[in-house]
BAMIKE-969411 format. One record per atom (N, C-alpha, C): residue number from 0; residue in three letters; x, y, z. Coordinates in Angstrom, 1 decimal, m for minus. Layout:
N
{NUM 'ALA' {X Y Z}};
...
//
This chain:
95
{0 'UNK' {23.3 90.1 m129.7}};
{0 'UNK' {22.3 89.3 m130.4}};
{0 'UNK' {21.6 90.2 m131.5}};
{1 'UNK' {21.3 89.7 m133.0}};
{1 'UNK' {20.6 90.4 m133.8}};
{1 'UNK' {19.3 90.1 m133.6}};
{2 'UNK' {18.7 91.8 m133.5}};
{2 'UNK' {16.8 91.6 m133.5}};
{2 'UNK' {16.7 91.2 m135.0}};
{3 'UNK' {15.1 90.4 m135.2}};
{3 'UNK' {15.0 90.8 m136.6}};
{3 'UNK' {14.0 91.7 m137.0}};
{4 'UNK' {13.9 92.2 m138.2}};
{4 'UNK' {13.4 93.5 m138.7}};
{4 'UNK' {12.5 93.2 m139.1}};
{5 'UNK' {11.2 93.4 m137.7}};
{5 'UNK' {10.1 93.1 m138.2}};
{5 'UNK' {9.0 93.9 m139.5}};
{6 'UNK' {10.0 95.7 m139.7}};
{6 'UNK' {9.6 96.0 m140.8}};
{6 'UNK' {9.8 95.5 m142.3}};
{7 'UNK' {10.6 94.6 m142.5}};
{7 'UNK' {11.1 93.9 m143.5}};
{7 'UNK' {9.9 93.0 m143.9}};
{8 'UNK' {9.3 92.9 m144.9}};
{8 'UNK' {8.2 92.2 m145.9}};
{8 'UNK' {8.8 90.7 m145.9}};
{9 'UNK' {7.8 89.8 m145.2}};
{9 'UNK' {8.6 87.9 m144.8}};
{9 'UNK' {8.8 87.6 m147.3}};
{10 'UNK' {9.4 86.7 m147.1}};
{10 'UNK' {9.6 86.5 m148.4}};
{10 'UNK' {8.6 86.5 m149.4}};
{11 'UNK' {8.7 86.2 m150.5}};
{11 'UNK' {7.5 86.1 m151.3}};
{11 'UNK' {7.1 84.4 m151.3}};
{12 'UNK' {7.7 84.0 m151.1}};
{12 'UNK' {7.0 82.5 m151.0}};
{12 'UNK' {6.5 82.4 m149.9}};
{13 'UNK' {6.5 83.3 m148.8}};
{13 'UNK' {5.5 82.8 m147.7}};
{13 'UNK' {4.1 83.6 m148.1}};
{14 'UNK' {4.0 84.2 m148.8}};
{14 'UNK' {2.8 85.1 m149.2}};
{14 'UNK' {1.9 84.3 m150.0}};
{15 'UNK' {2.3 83.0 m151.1}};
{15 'UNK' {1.9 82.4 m151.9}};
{15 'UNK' {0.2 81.9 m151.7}};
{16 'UNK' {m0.3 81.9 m152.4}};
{16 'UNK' {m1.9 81.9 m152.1}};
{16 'UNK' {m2.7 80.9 m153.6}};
{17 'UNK' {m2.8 80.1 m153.0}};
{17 'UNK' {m3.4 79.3 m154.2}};
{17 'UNK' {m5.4 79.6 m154.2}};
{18 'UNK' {m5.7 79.8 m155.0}};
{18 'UNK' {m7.4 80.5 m155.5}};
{18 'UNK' {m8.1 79.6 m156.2}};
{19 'UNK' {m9.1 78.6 m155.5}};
{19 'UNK' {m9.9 78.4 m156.1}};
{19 'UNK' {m11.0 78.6 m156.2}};
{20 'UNK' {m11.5 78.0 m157.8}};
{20 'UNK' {m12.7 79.2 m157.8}};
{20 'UNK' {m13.9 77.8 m157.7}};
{21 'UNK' {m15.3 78.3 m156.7}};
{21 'UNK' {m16.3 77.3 m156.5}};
{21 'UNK' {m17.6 78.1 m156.9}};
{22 'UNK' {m18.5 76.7 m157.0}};
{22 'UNK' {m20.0 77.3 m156.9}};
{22 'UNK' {m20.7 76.4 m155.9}};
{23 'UNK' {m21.8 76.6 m155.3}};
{23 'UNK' {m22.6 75.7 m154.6}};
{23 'UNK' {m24.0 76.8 m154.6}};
{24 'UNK' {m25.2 76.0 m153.8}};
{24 'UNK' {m26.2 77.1 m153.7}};
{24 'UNK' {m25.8 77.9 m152.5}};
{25 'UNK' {m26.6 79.4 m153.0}};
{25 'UNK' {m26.5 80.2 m152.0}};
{25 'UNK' {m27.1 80.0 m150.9}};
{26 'UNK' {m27.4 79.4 m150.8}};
{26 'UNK' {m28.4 79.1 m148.9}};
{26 'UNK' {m27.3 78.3 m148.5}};
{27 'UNK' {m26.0 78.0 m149.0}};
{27 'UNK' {m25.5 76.9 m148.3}};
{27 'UNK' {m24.0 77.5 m148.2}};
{28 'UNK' {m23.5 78.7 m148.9}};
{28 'UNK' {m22.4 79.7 m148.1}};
{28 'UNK' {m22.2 79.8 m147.2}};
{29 'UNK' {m23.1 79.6 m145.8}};
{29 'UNK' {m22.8 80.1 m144.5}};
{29 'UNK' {m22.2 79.0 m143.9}};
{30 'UNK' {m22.6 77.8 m144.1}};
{30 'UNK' {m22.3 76.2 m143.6}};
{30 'UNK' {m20.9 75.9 m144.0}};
{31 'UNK' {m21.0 76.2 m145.2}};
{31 'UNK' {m19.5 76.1 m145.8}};
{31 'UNK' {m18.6 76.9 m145.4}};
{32 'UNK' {m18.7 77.8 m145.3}};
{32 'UNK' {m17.6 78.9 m144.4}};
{32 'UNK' {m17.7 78.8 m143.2}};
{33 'UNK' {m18.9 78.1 m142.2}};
{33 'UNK' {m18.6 77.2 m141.1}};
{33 'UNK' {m17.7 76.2 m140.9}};
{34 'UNK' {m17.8 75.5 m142.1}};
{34 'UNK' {m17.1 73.8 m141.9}};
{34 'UNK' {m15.3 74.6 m142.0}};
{35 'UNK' {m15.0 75.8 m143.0}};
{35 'UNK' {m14.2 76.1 m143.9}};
{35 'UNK' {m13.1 77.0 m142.1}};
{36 'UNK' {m14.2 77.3 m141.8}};
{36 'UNK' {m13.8 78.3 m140.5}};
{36 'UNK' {m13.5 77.6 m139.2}};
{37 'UNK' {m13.7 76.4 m138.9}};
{37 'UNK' {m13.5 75.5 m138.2}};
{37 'UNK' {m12.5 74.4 m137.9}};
{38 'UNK' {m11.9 74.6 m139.4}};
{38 'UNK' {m10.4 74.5 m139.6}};
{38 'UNK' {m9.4 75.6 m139.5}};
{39 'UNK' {m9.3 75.9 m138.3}};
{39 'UNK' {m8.5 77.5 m138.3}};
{39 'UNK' {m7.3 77.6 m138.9}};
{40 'UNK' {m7.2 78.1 m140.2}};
{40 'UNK' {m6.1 78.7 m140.6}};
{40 'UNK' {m5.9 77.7 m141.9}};
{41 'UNK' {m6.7 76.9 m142.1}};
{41 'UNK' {m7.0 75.8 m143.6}};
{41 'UNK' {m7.4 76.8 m144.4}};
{42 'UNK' {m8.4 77.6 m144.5}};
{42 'UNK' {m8.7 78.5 m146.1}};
{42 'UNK' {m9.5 79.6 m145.7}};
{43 'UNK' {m9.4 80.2 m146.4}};
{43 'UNK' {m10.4 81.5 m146.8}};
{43 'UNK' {m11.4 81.5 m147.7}};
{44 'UNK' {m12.7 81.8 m147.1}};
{44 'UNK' {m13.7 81.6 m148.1}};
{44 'UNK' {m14.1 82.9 m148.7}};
{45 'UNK' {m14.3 83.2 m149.8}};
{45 'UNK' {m14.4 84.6 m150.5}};
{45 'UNK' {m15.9 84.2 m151.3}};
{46 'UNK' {m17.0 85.0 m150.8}};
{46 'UNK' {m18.4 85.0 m151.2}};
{46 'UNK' {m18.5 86.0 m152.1}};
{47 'UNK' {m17.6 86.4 m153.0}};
{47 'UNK' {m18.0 87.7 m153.8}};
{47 'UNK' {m19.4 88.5 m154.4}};
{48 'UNK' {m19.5 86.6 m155.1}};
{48 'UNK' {m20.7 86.8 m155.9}};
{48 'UNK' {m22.2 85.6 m155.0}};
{49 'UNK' {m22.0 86.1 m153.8}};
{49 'UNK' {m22.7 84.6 m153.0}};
{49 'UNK' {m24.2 85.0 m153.5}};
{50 'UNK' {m25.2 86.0 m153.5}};
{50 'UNK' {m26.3 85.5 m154.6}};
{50 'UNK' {m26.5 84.5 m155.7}};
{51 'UNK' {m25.1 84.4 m156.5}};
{51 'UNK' {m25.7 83.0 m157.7}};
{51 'UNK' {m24.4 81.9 m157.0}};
{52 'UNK' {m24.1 81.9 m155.9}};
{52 'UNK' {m23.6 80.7 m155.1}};
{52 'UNK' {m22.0 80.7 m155.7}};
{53 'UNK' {m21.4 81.5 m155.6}};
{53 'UNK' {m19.8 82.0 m156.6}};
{53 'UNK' {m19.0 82.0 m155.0}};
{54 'UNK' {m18.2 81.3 m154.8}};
{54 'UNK' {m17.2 81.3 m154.5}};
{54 'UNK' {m15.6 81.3 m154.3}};
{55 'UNK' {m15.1 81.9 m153.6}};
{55 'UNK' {m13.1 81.5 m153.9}};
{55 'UNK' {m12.9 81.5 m152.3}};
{56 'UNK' {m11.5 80.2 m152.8}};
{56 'UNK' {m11.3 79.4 m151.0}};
{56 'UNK' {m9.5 80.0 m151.7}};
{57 'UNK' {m9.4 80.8 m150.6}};
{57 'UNK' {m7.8 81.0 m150.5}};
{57 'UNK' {m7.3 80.0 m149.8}};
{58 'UNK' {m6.1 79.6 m149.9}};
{58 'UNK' {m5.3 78.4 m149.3}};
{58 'UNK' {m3.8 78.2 m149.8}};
{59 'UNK' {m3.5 78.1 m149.1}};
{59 'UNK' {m2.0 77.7 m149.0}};
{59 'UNK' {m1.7 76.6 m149.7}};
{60 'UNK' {m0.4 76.7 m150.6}};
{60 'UNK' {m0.2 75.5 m151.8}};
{60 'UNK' {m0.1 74.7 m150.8}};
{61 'UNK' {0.3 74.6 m149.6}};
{61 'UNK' {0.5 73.0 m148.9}};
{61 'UNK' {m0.6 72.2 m148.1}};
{62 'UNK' {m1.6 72.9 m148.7}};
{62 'UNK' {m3.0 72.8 m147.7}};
{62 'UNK' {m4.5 72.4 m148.9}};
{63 'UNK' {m3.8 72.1 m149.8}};
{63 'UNK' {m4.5 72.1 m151.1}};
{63 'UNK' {m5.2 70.8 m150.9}};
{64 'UNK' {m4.3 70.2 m150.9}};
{64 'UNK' {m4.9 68.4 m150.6}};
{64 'UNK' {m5.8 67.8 m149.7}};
{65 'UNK' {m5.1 69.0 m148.3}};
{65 'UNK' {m6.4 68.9 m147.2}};
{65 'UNK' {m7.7 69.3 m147.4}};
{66 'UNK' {m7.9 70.8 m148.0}};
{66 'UNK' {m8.7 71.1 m148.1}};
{66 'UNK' {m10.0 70.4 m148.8}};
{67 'UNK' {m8.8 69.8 m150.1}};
{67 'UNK' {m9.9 69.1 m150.5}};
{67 'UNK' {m10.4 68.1 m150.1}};
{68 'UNK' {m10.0 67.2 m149.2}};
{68 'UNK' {m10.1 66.1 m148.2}};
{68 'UNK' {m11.9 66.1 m147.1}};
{69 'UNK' {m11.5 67.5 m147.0}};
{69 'UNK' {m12.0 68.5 m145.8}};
{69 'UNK' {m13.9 68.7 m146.8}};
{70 'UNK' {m13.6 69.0 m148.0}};
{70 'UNK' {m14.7 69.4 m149.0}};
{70 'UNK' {m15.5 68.2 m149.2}};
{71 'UNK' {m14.7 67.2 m149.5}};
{71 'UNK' {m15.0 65.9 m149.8}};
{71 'UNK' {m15.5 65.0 m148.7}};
{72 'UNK' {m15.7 65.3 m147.4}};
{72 'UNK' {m16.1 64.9 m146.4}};
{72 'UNK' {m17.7 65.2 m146.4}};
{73 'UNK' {m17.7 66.9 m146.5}};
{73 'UNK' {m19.0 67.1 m146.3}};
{73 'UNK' {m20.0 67.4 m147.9}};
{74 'UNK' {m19.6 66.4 m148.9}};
{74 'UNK' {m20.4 66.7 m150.1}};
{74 'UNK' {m21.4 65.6 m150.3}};
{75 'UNK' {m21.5 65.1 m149.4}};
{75 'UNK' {m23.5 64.6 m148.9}};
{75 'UNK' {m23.8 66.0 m148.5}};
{76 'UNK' {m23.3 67.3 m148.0}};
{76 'UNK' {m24.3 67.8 m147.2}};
{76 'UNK' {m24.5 69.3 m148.2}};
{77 'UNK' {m23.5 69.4 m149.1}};
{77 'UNK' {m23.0 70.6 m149.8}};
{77 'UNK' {m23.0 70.2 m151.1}};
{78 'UNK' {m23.9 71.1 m151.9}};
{78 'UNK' {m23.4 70.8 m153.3}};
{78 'UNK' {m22.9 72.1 m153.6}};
{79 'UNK' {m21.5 71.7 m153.5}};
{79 'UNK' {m20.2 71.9 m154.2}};
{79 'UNK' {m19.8 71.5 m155.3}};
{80 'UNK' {m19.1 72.6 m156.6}};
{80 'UNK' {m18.5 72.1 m157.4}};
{80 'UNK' {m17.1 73.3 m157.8}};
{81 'UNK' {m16.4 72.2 m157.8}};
{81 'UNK' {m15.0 73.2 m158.1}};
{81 'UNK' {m15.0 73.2 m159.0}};
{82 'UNK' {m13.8 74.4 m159.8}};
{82 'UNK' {m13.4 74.7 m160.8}};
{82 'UNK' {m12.0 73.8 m161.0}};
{83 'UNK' {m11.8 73.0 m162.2}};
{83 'UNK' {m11.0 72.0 m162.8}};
{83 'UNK' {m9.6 72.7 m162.9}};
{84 'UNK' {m9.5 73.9 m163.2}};
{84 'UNK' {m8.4 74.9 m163.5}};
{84 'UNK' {m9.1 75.6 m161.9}};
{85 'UNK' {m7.0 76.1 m161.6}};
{85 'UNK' {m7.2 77.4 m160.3}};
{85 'UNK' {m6.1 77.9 m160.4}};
{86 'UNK' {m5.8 79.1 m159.7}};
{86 'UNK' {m4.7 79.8 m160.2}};
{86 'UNK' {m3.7 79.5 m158.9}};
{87 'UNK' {m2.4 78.8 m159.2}};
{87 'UNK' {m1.5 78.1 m158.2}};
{87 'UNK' {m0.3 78.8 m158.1}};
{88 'UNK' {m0.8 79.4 m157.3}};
{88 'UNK' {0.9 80.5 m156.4}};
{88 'UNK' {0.8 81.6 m156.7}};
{89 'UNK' {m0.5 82.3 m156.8}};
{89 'UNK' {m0.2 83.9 m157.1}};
{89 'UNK' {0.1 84.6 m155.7}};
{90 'UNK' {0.7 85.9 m155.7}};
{90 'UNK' {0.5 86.2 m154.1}};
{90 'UNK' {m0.5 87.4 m153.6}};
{91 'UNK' {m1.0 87.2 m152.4}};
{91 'UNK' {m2.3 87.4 m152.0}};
{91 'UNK' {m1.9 89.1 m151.9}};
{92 'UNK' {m2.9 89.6 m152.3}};
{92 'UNK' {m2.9 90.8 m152.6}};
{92 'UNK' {m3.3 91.5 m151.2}};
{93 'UNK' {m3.7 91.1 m150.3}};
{93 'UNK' {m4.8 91.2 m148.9}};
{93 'UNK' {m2.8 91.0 m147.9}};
{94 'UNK' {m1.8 91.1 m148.6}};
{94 'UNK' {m0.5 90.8 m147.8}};
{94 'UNK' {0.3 91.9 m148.3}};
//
């Protein structure tokens, strides 16, 4: 039976990482990377610039639709606004 070579890098399409970029206020990053974290394994929230409320949600191109599903659920509670343009399929450098 062949092992496989778990030192071998999985493809580059499984690395694929879709970025988008958000703003909301800063008092309200923590909730959102609550709601964001509670879906285990839906997105990554990236606070870079979280003093003027700057955000990026890493996600999986096949998880895009959820996500936003997921966003749109709680925007009575979050003011959220995405960016109209995002960068679709770069690969995550954090891989």
């Amino acid at each position: 039976m062949d092992r496989p070579n778990l030192l071998k890098p999985p493809p580059e399409e499984v690395l694929r990482t879709v970025r988008i970029g958000a703003s909301c206020e800063s008092r309200e990053i923590g909730f959102l990377k609550a709601i964001i974290d509670s879906y285990e394994g839906l997105a990554a929230l990236r606070a870079g610039e979280g003093r003027i409320g700057r955000v990026e949600l890493w996600v999986s191109p096949d998880q895009v639709d959820f996500l936003k599903q997921v966003l749109a659920s709680v925007a009575d509670q979050v003011s959220l606004t995405m960016e109209d343009d995002y960068d679709q399929g770069e690969t995550s450098p954090d891989c």
